[in-house]
KOLNUFI-278177 format. One line per 8 residues: their letters; for each residue x, y, z of N, C-alpha, C. Coordinates in pm, 1 decimal, decimal comma. Example, Ala and Ser with C-alpha at 12.3 -4.5 7.8 and 13.67 -1.06 7.14 Angstrom:
BEGIN
as = 1319,0:-569,0:780,0:1230,0:-450,0:780,0:1320,0:-330,0:780,0 ~ 1285,0:-225,0:708,0:1367,0:-106,0:714,0:1290,0:3,0:787,0
//
This chain:
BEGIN
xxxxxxxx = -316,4:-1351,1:989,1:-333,7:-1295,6:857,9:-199,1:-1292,2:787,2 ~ -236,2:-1333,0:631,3:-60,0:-1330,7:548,2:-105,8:-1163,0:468,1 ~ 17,1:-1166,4:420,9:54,6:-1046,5:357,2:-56,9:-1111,4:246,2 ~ -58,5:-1214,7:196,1:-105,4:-1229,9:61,5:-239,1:-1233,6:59,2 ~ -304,6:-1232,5:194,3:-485,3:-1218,5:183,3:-481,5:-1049,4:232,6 ~ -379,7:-941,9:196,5:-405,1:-796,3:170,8:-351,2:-765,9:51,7 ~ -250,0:-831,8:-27,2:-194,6:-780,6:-146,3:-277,4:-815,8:-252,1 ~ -330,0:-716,2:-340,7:-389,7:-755,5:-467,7:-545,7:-733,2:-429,4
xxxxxxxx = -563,0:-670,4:-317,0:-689,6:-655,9:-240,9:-790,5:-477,6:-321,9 ~ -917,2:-465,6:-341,1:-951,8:-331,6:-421,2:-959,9:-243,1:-264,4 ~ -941,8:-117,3:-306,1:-951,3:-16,6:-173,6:-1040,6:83,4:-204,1 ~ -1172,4:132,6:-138,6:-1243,2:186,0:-184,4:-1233,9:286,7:-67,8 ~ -1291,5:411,0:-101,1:-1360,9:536,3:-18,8:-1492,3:492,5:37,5 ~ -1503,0:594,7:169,3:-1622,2:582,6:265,3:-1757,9:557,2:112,4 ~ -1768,2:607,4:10,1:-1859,3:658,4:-55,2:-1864,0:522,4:-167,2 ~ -1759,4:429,6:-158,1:-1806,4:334,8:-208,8:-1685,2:380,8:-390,7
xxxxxxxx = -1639,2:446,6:-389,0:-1546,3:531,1:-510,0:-1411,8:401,1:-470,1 ~ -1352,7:376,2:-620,4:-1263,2:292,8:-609,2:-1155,4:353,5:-599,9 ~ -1042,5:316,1:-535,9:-931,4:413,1:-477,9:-783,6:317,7:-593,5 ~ -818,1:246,5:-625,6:-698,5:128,5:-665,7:-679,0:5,9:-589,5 ~ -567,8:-79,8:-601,4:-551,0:-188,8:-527,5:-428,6:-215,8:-460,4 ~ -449,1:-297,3:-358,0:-323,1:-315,2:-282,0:-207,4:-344,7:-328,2 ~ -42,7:-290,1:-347,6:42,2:-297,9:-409,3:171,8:-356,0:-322,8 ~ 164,9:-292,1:-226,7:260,9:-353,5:-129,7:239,3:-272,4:5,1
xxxxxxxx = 304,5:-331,6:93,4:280,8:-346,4:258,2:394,9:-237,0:319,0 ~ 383,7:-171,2:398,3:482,5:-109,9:482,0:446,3:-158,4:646,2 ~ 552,6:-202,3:670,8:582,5:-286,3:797,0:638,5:-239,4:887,8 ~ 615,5:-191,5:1019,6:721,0:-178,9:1089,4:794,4:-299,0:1220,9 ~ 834,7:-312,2:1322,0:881,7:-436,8:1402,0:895,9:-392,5:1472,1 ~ 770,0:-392,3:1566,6:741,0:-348,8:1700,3:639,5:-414,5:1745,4 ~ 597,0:-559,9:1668,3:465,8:-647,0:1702,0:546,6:-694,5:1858,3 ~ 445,4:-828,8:1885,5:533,7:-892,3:2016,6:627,8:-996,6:1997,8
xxxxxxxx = 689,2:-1026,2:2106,8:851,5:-1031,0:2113,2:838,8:-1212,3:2018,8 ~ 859,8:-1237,9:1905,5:887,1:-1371,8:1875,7:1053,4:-1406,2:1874,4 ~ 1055,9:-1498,7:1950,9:1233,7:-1536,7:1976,3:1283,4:-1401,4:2033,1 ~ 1390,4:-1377,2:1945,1:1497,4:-1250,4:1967,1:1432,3:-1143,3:1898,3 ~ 1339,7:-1132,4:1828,2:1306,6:-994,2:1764,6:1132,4:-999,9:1783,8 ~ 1082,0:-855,4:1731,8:935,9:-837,2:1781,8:874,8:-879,4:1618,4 ~ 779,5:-931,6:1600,2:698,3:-937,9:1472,5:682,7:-808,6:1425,2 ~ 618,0:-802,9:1287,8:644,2:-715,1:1210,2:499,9:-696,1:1232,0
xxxxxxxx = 455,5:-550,2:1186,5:308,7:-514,0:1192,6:326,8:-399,3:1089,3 ~ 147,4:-430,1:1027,3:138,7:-339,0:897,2:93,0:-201,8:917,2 ~ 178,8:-94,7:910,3:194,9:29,4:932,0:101,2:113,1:843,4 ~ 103,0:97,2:710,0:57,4:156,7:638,7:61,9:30,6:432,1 ~ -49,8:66,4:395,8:-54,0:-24,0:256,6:-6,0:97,9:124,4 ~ 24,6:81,7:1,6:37,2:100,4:-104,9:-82,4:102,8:-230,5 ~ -117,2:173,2:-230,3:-266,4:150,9:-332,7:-223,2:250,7:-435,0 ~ -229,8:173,2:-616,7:-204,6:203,8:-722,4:-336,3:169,7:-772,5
xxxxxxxx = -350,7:223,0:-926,0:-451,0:195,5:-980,9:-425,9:78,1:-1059,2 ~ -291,8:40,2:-1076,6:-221,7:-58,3:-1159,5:-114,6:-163,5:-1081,0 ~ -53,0:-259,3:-1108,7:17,3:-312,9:-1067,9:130,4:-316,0:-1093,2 ~ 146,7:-249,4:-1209,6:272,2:-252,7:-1338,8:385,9:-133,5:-1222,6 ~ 488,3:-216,4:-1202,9:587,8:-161,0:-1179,2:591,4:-125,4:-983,3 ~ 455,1:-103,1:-969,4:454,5:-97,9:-791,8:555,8:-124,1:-705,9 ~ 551,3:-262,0:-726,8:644,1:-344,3:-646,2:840,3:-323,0:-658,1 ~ 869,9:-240,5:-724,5:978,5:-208,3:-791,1:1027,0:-78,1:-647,9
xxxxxxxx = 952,6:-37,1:-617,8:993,8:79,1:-520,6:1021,1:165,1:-551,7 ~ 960,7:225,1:-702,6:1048,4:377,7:-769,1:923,6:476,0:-690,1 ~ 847,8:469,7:-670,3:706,6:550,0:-580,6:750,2:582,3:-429,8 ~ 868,4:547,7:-409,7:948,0:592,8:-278,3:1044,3:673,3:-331,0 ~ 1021,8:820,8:-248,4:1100,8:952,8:-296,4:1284,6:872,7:-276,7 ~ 1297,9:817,3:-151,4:1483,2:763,5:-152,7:1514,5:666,7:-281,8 ~ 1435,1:604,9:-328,7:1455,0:497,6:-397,5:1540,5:591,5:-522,0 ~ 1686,2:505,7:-547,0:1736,8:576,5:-684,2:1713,8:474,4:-774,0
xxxxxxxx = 1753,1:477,8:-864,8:1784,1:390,4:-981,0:1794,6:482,0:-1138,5 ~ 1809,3:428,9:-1226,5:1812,8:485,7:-1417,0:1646,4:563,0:-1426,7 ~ 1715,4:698,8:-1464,6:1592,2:759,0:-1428,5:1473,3:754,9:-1512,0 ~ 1542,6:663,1:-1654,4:1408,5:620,8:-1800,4:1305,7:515,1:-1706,8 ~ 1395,3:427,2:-1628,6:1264,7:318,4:-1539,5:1197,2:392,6:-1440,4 ~ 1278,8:481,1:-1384,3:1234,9:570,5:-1279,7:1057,2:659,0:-1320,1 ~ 1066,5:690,7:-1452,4:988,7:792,8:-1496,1:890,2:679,3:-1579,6 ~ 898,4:584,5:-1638,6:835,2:473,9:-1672,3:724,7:423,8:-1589,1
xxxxxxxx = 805,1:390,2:-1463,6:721,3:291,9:-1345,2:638,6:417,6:-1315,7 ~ 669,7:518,7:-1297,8:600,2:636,0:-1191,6:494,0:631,2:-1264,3 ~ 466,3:663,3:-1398,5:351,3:725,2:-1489,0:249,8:620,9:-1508,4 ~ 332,4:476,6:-1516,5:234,1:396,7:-1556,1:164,4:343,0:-1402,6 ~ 217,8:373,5:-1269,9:144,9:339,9:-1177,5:92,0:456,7:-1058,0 ~ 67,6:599,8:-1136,4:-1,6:686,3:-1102,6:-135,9:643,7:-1076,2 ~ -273,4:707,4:-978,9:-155,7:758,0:-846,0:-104,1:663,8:-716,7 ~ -0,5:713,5:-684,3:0,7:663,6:-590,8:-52,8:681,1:-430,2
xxxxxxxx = -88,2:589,3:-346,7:-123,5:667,2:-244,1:-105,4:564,4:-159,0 ~ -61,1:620,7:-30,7:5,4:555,3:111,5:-103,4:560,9:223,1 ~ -224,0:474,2:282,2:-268,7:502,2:363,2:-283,8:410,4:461,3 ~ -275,2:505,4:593,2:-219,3:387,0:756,3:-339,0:280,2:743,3 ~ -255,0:177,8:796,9:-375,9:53,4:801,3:-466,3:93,2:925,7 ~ -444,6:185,2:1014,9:-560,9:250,1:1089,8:-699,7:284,0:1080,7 ~ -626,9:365,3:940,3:-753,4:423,0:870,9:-839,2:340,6:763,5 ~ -796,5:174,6:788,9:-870,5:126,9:664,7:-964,9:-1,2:773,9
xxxxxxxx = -1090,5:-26,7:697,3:-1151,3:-186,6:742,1:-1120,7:-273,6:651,1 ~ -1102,2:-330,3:740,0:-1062,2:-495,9:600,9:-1197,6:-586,0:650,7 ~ -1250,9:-609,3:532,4:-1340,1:-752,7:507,2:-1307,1:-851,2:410,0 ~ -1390,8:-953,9:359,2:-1365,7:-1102,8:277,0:-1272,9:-1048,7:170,3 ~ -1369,1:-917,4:69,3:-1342,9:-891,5:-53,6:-1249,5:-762,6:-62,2 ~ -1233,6:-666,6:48,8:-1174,8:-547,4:22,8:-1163,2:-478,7:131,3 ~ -1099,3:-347,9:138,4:-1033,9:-228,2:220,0:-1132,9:-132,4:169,7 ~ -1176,4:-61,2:298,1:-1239,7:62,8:303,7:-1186,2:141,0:357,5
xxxxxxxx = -1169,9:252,7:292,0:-1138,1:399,4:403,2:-1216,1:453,8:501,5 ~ -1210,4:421,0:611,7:-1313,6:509,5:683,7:-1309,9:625,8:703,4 ~ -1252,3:708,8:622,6:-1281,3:880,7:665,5:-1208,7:936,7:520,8 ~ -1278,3:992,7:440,2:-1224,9:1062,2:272,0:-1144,5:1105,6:275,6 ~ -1076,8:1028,8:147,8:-897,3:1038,0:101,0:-890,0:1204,4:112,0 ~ -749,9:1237,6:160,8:-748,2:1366,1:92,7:-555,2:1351,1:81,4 ~ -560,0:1397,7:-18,3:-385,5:1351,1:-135,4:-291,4:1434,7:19,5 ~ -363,3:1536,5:131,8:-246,0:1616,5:149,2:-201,0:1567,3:277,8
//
């Protein structure tokens, strides 16, 4: 599987409720051993309701930058939400949550 048959993907709730779409990937590198390092595996996805600005990384509390883009990107790609690829099924067309979002 590429990153690019999950990015741009819709993410819905057990109930069939649209959650937003895939924005970007959180990876960690602890897959198995290729060459000198381990492959990367998808930890957790990025789901916005928008695309505008996602990919920019201001939706990560460390991320600094000019705080007019800072407050720009945030509003126009509210909400945001981080959930483990554990908790999701992937099929042809989309990501399901198997067990209801809850923000906390």
């Amino acid at each position: 599987m590429k990153a690019s048959d999950i990015l741009g993907l819709p993410v819905r709730d057990p109930r069939g409720q649209d959650l937003g779409i895939v924005t970007d990937l959180r990876c960690v590198q602890d897959g198995p051993l290729r060459g000198s390092m381990n492959a990367p595996r998808v930890q957790s996805v990025v789901v916005t309701s928008r695309r505008t600005g996602s990919l920019l990384g201001y939706h990560r509390p460390e991320q600094t930058g000019p705080w007019l883009i800072r407050a720009v990107v945030s509003r126009l790609s509210r909400p945001v939400r981080v959930l483990d690829w554990d908790d999701l099924e992937l099929n042809d067309t989309e990501l399901t949550l198997r067990r209801p979002y809850s923000s906390g």
